[in-house]
C-alpha positions in Angstrom: -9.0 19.8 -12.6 -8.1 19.2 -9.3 -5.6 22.0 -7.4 -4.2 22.0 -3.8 -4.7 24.5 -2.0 -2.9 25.6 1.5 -4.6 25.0 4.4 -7.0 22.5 3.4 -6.9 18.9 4.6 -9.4 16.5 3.4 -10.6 13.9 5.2 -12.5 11.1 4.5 -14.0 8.1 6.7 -13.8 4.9 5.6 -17.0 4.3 7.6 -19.2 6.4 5.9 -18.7 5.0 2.2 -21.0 2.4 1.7 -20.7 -1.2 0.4 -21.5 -1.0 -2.7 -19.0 2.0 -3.4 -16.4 -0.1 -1.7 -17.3 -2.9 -4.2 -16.9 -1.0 -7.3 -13.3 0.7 -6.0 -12.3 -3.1 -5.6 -13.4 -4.0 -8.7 -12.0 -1.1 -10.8 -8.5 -1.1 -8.6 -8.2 -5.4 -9.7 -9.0 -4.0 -13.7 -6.4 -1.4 -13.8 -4.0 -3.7 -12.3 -4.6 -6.3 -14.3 -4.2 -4.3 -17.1 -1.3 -2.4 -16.1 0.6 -5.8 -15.5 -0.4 -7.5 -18.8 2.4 -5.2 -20.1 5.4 -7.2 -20.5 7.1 -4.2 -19.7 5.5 -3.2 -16.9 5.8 -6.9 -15.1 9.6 -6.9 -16.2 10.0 -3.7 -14.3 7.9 -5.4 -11.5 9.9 -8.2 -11.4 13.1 -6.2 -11.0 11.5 -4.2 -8.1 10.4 -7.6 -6.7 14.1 -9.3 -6.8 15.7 -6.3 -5.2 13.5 -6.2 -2.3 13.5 -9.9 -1.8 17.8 -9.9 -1.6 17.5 -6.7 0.3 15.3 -8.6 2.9 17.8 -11.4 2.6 20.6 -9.3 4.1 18.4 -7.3 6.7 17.5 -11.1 7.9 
């Protein structure tokens, strides 16, 4: 279980992780979104999001 705790800050540098960790977090992340987005629910509610940004870029252009 993960808790927060005041006053900590956690840093981590990307330099440090090696390859073949970066590998496998690019891996896993393209599974879980694939999977999350074979939900026809979850790609209408994408598709939503997507069409309201698009017009609201529409009339900030």
């Amino acid at each position: 279980m993960w808790t927060i705790t005041e006053g900590q800050d956690v840093r981590i540098d990307p330099k440090l992780i090696p390859e073949h960790v970066w590998k496998y977090l690019a891996r896993d992340t393209l599974e879980a979104a694939k999977r999350f987005y074979a939900d026809p629910k979850n790609r209408e509610k994408y598709e939503k999001w997507k069409a309201e940004q698009d017009a609201a870029k529409k009339v900030i252009d």
